[in-house]
N, CA, C and O atoms as a CHARMM CRD file, in Angstrom:
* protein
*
  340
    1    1 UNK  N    -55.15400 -36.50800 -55.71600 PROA 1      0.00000
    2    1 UNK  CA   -54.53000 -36.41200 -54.40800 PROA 1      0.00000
    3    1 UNK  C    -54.87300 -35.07300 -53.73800 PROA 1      0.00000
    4    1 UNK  O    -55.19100 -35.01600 -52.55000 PROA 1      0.00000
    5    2 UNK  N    -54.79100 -33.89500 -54.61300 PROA 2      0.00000
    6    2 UNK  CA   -55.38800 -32.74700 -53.59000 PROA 2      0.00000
    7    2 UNK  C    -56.12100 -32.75300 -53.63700 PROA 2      0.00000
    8    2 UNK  O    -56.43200 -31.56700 -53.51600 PROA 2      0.00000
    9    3 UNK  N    -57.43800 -33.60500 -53.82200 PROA 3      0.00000
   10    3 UNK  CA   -58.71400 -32.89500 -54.42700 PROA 3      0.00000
   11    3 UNK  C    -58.80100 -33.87900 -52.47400 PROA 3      0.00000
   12    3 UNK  O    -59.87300 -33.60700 -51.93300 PROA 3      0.00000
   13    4 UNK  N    -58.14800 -34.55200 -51.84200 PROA 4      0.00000
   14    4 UNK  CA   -58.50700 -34.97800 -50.56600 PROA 4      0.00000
   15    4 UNK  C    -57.83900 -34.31600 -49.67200 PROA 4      0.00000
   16    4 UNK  O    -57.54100 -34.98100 -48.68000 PROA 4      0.00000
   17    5 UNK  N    -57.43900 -33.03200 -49.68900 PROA 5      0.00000
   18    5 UNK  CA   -56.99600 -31.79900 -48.98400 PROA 5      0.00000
   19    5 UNK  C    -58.65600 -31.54000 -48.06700 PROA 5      0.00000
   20    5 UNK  O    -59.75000 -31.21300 -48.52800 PROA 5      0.00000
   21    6 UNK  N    -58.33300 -31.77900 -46.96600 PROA 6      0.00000
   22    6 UNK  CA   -59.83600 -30.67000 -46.62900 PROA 6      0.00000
   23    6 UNK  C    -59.54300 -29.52900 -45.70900 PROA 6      0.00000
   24    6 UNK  O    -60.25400 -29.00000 -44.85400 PROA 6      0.00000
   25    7 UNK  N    -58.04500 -29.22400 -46.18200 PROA 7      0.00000
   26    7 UNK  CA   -58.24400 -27.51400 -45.83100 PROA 7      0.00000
   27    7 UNK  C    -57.79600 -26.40600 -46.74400 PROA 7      0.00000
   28    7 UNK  O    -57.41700 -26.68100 -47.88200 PROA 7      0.00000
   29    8 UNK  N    -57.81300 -25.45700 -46.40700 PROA 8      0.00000
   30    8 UNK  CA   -57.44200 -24.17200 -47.37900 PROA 8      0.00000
   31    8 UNK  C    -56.40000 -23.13500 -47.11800 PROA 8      0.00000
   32    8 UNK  O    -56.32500 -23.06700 -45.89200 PROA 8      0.00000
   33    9 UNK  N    -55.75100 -22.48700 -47.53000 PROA 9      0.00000
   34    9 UNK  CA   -54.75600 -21.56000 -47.23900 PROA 9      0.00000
   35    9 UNK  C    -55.94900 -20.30400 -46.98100 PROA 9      0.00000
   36    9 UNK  O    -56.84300 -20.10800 -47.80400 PROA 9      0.00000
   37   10 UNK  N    -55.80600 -19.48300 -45.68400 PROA 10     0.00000
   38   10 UNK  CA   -57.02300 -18.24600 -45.77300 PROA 10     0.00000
   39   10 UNK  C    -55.92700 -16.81000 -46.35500 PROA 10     0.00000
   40   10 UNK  O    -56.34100 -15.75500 -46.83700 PROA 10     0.00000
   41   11 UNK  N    -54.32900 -17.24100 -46.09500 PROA 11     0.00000
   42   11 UNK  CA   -53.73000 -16.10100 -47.52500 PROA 11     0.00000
   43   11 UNK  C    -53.65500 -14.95600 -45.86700 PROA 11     0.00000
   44   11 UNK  O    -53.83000 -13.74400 -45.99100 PROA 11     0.00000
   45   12 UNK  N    -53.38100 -15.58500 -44.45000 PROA 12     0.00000
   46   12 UNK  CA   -53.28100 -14.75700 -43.34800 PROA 12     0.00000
   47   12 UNK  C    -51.91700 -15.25300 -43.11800 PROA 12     0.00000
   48   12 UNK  O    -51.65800 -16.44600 -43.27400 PROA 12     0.00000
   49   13 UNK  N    -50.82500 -14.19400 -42.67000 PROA 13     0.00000
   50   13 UNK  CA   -49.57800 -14.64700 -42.42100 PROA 13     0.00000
   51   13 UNK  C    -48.77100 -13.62400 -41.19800 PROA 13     0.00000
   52   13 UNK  O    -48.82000 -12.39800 -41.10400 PROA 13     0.00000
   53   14 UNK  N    -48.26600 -14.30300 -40.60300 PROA 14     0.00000
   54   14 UNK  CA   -47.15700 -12.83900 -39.65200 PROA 14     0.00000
   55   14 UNK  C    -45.83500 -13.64500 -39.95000 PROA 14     0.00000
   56   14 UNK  O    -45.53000 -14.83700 -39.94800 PROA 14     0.00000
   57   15 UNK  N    -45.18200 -12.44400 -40.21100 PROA 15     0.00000
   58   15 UNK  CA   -43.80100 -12.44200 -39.98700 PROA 15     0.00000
   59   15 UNK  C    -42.79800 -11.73500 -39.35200 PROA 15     0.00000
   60   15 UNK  O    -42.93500 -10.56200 -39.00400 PROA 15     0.00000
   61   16 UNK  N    -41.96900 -12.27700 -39.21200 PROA 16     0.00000
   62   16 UNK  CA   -41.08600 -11.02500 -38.33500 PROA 16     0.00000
   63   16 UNK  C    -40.04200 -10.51700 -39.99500 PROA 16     0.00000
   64   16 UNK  O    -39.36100 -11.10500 -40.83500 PROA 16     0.00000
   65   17 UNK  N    -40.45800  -9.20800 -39.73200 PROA 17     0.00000
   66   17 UNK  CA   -40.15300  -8.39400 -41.18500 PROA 17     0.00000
   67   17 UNK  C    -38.87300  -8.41300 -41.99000 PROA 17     0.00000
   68   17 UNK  O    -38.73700  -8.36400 -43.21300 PROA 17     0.00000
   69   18 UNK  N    -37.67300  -8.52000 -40.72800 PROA 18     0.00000
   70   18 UNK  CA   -36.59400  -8.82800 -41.65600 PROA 18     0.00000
   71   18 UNK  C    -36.25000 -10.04400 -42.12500 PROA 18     0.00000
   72   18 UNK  O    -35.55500 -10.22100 -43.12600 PROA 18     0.00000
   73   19 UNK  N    -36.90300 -11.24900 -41.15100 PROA 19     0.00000
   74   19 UNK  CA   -36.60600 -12.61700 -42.53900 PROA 19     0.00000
   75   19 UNK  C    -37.54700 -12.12400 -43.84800 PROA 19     0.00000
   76   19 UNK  O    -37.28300 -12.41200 -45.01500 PROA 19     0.00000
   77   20 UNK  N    -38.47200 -11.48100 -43.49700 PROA 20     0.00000
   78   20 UNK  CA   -39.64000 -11.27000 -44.70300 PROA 20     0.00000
   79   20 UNK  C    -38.94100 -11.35700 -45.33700 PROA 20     0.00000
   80   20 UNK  O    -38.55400 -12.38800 -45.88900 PROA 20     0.00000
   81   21 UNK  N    -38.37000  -9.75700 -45.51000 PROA 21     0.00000
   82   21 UNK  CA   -37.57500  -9.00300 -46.77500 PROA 21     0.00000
   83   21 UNK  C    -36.28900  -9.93800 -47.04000 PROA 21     0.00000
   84   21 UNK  O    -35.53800  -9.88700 -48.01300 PROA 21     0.00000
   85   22 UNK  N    -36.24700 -10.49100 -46.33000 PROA 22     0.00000
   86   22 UNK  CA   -34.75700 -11.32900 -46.96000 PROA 22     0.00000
   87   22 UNK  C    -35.13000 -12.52200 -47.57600 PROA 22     0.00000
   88   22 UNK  O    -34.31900 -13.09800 -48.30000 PROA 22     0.00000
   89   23 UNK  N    -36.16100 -12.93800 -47.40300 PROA 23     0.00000
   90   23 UNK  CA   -37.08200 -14.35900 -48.42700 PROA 23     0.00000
   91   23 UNK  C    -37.40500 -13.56900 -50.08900 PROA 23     0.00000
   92   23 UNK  O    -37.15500 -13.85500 -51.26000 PROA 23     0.00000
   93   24 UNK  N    -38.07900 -12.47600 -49.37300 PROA 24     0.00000
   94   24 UNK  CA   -38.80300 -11.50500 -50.75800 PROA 24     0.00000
   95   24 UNK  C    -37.39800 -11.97900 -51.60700 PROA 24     0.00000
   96   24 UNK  O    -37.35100 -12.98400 -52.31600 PROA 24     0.00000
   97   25 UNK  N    -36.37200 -11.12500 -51.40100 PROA 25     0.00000
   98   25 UNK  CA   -35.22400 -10.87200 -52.37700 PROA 25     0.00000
   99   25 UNK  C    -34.76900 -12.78400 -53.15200 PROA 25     0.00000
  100   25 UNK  O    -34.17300 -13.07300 -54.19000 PROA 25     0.00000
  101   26 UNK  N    -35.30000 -13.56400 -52.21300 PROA 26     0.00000
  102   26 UNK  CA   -34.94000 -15.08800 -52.55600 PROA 26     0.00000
  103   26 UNK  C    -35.91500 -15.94800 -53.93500 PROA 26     0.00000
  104   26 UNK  O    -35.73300 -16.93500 -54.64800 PROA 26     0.00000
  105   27 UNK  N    -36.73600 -15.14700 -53.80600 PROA 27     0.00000
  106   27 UNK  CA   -38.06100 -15.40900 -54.77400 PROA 27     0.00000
  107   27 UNK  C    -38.15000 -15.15100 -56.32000 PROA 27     0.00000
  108   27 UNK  O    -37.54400 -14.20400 -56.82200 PROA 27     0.00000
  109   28 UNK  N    -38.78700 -15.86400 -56.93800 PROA 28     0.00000
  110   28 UNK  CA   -38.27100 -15.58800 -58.39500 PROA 28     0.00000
  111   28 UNK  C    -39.60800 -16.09800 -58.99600 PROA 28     0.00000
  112   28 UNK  O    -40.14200 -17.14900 -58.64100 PROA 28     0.00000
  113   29 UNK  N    -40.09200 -15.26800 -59.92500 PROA 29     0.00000
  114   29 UNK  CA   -41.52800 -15.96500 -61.02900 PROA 29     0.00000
  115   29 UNK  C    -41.39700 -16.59600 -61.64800 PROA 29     0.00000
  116   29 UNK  O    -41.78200 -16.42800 -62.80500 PROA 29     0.00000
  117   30 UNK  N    -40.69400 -17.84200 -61.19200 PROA 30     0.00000
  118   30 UNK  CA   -40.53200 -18.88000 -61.87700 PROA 30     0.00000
  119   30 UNK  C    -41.92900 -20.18600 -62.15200 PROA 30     0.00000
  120   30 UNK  O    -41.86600 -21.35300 -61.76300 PROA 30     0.00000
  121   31 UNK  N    -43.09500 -19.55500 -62.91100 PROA 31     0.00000
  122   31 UNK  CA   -44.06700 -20.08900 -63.27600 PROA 31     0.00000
  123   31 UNK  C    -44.71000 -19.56300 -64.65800 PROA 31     0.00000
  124   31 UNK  O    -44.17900 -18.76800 -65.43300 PROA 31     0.00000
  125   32 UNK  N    -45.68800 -20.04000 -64.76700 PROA 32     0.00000
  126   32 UNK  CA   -46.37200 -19.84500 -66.41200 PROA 32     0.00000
  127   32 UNK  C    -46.45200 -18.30500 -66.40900 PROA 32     0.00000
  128   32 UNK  O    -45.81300 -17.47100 -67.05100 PROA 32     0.00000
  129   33 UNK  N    -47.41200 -18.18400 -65.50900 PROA 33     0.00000
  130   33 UNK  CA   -47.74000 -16.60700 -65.07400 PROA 33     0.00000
  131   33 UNK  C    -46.46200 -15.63300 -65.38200 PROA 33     0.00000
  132   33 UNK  O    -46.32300 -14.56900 -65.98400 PROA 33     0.00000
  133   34 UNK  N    -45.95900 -16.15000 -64.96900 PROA 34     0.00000
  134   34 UNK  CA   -44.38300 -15.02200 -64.62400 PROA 34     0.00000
  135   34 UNK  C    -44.68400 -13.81000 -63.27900 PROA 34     0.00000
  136   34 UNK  O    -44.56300 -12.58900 -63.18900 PROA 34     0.00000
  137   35 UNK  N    -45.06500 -14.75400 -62.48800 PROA 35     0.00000
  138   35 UNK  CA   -45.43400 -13.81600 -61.22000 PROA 35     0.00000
  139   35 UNK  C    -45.25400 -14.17900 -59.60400 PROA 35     0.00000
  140   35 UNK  O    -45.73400 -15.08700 -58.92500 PROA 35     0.00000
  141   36 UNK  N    -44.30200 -13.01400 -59.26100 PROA 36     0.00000
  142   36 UNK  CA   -44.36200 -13.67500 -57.58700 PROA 36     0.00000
  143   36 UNK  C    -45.18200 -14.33200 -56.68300 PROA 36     0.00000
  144   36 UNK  O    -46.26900 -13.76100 -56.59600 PROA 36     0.00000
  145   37 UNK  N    -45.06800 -15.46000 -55.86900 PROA 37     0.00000
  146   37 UNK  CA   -46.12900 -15.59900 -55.17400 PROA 37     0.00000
  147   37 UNK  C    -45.64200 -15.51600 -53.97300 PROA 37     0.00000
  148   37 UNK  O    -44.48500 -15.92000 -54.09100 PROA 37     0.00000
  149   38 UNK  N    -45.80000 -15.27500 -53.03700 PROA 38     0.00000
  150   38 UNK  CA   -45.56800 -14.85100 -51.39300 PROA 38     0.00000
  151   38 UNK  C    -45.46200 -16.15300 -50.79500 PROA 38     0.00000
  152   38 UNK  O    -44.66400 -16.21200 -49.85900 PROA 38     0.00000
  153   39 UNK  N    -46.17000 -17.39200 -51.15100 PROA 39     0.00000
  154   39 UNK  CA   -46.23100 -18.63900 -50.58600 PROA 39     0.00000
  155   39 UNK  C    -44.97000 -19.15900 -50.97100 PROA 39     0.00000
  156   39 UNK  O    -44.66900 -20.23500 -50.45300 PROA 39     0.00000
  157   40 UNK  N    -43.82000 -18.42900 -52.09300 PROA 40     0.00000
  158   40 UNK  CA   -43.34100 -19.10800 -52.07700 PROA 40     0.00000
  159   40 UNK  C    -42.27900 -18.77900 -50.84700 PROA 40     0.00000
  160   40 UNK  O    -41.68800 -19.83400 -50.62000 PROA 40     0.00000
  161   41 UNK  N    -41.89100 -17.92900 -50.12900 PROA 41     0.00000
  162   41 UNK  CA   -41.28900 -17.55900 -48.91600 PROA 41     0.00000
  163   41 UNK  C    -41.08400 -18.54600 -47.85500 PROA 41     0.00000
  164   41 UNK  O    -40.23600 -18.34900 -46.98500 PROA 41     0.00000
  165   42 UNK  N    -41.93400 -19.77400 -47.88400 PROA 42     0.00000
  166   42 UNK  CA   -41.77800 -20.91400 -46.97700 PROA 42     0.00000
  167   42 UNK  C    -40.61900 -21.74000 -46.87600 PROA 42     0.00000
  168   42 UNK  O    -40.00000 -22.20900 -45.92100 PROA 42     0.00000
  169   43 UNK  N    -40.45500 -21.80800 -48.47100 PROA 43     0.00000
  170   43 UNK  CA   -39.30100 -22.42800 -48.79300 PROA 43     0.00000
  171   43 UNK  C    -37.92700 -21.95600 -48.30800 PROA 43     0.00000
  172   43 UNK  O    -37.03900 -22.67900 -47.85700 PROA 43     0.00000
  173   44 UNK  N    -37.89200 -20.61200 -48.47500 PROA 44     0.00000
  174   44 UNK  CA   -36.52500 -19.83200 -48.15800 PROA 44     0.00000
  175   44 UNK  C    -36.27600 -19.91600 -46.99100 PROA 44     0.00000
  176   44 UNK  O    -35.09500 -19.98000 -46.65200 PROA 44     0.00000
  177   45 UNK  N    -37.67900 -19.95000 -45.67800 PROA 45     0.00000
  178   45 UNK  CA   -38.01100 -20.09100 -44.65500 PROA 45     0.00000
  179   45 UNK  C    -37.02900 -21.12100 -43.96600 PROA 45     0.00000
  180   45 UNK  O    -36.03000 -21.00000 -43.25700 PROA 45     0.00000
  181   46 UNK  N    -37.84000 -22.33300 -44.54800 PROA 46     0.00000
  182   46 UNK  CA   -37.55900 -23.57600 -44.27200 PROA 46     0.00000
  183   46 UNK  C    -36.11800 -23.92900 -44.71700 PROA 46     0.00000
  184   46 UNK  O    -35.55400 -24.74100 -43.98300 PROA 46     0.00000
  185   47 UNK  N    -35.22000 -23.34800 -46.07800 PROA 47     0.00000
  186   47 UNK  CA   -34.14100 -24.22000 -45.88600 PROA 47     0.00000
  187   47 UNK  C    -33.22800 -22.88400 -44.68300 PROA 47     0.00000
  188   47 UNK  O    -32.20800 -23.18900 -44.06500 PROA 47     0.00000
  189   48 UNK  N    -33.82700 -21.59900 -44.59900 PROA 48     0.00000
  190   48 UNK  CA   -32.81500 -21.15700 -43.53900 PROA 48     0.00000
  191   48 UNK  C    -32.75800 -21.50400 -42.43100 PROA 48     0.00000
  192   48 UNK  O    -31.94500 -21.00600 -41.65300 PROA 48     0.00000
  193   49 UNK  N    -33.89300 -22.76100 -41.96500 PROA 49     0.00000
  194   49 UNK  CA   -33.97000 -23.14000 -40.73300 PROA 49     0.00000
  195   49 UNK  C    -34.74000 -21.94200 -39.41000 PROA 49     0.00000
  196   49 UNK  O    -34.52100 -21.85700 -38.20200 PROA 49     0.00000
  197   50 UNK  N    -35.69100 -21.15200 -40.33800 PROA 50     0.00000
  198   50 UNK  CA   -36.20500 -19.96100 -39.69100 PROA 50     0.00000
  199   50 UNK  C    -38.25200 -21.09500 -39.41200 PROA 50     0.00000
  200   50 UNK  O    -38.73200 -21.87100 -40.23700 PROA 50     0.00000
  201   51 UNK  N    -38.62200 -20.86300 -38.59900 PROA 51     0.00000
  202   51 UNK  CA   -39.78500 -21.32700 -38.25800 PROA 51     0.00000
  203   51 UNK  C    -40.68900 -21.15400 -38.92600 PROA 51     0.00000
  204   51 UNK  O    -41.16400 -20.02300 -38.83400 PROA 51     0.00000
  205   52 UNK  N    -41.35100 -22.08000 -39.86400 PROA 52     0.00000
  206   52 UNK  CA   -42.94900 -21.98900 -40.31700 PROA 52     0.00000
  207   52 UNK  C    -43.54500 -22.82300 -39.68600 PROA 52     0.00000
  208   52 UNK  O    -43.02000 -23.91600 -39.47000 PROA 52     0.00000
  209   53 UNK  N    -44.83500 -22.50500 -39.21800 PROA 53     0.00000
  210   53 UNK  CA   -45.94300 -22.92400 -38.68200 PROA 53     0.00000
  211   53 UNK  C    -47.45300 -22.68400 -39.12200 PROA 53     0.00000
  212   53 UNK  O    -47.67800 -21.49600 -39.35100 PROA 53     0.00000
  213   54 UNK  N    -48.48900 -23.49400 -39.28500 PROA 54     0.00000
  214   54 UNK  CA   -49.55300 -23.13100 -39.42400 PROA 54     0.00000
  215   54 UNK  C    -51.30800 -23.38800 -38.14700 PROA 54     0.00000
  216   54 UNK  O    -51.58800 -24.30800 -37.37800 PROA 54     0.00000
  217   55 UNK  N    -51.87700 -22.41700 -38.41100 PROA 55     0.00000
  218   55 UNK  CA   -53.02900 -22.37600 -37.31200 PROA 55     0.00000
  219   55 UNK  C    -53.64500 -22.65200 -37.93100 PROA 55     0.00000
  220   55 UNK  O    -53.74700 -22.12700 -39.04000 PROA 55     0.00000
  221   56 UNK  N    -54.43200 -23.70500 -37.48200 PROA 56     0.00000
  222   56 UNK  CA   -56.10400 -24.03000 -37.54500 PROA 56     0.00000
  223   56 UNK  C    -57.25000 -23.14700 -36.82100 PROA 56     0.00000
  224   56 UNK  O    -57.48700 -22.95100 -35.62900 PROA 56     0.00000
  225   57 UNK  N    -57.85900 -22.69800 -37.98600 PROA 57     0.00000
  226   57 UNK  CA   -58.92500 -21.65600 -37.24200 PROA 57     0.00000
  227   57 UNK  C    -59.79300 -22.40300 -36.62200 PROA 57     0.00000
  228   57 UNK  O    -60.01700 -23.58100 -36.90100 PROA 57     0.00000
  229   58 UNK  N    -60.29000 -21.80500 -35.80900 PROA 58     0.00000
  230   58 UNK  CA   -61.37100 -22.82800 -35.10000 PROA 58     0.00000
  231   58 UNK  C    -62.57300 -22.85700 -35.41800 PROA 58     0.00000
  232   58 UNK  O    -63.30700 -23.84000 -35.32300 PROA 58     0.00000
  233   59 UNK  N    -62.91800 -21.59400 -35.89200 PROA 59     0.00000
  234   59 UNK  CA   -64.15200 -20.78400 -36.22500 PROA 59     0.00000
  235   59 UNK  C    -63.63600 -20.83500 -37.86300 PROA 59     0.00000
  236   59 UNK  O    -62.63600 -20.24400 -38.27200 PROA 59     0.00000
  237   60 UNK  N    -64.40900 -21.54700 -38.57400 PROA 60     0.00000
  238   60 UNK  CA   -64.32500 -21.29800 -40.05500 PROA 60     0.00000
  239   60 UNK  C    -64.58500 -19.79100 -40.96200 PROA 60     0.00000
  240   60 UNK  O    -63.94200 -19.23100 -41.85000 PROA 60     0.00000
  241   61 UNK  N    -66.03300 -19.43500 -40.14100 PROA 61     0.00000
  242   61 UNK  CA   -66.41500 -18.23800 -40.34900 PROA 61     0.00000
  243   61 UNK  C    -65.54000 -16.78100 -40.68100 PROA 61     0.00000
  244   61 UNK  O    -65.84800 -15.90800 -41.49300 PROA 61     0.00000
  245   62 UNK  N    -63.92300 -16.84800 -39.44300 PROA 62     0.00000
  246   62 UNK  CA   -63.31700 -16.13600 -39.47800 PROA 62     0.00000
  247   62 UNK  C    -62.15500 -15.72800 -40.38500 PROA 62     0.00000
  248   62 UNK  O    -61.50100 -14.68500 -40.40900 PROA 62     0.00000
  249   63 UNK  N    -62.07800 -16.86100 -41.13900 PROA 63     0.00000
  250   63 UNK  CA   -61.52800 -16.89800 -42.32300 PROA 63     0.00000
  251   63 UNK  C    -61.93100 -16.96600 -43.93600 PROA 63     0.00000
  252   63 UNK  O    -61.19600 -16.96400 -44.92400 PROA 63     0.00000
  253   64 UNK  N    -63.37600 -17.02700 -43.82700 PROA 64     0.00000
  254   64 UNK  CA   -64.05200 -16.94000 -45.19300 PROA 64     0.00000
  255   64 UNK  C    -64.19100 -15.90300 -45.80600 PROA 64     0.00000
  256   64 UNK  O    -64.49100 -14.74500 -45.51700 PROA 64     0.00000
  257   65 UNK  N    -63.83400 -16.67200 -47.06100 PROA 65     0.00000
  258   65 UNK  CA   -63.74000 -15.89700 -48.56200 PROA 65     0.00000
  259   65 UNK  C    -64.64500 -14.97200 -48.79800 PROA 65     0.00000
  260   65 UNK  O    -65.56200 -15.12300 -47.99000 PROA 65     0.00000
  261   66 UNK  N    -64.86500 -13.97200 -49.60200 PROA 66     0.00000
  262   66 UNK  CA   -65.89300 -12.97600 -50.13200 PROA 66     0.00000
  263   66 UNK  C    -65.33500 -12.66300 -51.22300 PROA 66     0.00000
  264   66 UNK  O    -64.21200 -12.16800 -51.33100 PROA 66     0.00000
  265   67 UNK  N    -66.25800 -12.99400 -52.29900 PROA 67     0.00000
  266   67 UNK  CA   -65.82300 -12.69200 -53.49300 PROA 67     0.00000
  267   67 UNK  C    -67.08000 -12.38000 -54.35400 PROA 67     0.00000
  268   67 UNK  O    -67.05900 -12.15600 -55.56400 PROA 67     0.00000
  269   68 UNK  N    -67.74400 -12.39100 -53.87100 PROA 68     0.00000
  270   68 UNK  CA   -69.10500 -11.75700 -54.41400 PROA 68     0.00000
  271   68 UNK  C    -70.29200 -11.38300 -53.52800 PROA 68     0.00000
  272   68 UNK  O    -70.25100 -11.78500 -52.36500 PROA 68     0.00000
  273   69 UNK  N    -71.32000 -10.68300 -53.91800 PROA 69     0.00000
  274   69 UNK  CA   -72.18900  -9.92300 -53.30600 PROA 69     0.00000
  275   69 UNK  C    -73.17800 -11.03400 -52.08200 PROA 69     0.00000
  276   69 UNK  O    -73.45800 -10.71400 -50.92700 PROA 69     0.00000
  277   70 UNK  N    -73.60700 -12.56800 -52.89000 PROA 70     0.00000
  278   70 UNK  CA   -74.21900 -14.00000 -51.77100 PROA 70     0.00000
  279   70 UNK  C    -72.80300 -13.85200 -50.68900 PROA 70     0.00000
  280   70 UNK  O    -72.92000 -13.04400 -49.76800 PROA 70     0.00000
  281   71 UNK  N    -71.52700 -14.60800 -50.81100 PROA 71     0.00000
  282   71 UNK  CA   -70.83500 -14.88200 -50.10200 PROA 71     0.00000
  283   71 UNK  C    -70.43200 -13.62000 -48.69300 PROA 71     0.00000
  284   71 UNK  O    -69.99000 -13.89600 -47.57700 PROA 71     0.00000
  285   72 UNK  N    -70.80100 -12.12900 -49.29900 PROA 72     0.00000
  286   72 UNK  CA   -70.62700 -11.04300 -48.33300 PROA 72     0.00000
  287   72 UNK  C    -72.04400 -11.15800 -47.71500 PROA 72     0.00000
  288   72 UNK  O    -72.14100 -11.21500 -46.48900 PROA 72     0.00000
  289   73 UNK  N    -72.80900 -11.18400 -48.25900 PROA 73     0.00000
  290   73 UNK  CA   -74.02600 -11.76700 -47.21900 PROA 73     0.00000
  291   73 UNK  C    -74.23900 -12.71400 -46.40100 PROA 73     0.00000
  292   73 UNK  O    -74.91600 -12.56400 -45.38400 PROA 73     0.00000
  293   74 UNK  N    -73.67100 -13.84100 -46.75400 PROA 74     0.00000
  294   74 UNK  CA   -73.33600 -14.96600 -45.86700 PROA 74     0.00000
  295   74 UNK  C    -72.03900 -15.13200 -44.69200 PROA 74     0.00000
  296   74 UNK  O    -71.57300 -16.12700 -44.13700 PROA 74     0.00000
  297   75 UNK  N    -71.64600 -13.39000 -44.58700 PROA 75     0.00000
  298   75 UNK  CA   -70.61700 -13.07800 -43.87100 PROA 75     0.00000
  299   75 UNK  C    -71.00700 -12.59400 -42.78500 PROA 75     0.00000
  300   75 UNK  O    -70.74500 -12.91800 -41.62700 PROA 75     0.00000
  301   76 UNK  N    -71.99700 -11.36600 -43.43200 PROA 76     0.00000
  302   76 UNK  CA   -72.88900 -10.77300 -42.65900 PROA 76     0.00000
  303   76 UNK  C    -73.82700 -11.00500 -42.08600 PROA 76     0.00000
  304   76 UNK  O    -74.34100 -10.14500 -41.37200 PROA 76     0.00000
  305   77 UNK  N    -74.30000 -12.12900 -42.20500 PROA 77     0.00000
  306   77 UNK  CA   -75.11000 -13.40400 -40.92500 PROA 77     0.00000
  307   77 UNK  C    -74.21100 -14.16300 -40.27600 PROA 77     0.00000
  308   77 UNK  O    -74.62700 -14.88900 -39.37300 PROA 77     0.00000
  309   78 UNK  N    -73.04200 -14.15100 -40.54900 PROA 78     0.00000
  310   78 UNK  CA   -72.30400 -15.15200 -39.85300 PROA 78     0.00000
  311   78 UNK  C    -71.97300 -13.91100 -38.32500 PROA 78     0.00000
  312   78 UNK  O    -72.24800 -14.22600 -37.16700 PROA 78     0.00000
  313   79 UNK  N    -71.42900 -12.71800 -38.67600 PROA 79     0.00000
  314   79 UNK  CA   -70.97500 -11.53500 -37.92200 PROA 79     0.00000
  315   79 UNK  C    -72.63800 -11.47200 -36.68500 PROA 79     0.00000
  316   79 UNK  O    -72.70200 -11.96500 -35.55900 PROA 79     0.00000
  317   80 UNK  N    -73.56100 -10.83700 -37.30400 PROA 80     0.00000
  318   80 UNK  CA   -74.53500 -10.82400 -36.88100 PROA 80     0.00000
  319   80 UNK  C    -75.11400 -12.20400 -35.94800 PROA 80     0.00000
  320   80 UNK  O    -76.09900 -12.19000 -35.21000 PROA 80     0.00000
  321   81 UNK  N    -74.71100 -12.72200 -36.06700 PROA 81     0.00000
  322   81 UNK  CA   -75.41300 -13.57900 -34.76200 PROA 81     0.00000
  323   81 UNK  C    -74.27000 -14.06500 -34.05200 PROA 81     0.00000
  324   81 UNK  O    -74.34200 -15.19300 -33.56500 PROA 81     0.00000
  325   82 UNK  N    -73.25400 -13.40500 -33.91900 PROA 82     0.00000
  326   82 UNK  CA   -72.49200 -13.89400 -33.03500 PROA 82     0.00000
  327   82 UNK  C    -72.70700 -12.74700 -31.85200 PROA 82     0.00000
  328   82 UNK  O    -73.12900 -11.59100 -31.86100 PROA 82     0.00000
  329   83 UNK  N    -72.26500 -13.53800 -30.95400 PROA 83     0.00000
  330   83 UNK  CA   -72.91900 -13.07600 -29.42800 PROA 83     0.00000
  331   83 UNK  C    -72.19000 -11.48500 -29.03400 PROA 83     0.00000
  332   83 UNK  O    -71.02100 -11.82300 -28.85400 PROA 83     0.00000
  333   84 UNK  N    -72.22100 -10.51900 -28.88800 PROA 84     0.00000
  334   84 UNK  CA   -71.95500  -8.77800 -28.76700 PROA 84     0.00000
  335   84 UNK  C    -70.64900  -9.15600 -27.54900 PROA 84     0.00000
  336   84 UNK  O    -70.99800 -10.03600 -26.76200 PROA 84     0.00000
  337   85 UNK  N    -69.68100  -8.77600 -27.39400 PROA 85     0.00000
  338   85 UNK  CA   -68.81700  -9.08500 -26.20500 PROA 85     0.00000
  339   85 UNK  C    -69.02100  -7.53600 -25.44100 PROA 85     0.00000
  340   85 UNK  O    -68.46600  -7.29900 -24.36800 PROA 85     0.00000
């Protein structure tokens, strides 16, 4: 079933800071890891009845990954031929 997801989280978020910190304190590492994850803040979000929303980038480019030395090159052609404003 996710493997027919065809989008990605790019891990970009705004918040207005004091629900932040008041989700942060709601959160718990409750996984294998034993480690916070920030995604989980939606939830706290959502049952306080505080607004989540998500954007579709339009430009894929502007959200891609770099995680190695090809993929930062393939960043840096993407940057480079876009038109100088």
């Amino acid at each position: 079933k996710e493997l027919t997801v065809a989008e990605v989280n790019s891990g970009v978020y705004v918040f207005q800071c004091e629900k932040l910190f008041n989700a942060l304190r709601q959160i718990a590492p409750n996984n294998a890891q034993g480690e916070y994850y920030l995604t989980d803040v939606f939830e706290v979000f959502s049952n306080n009845g505080w607004r989540v929303s998500a954007v579709k980038a339009i430009d894929s480019t502007e959200v891609m990954g770099i995680n190695n030395p090809a993929q930062l090159e393939e960043a840096r052609k993407a940057l480079a031929s876009r038109p100088s404003s």
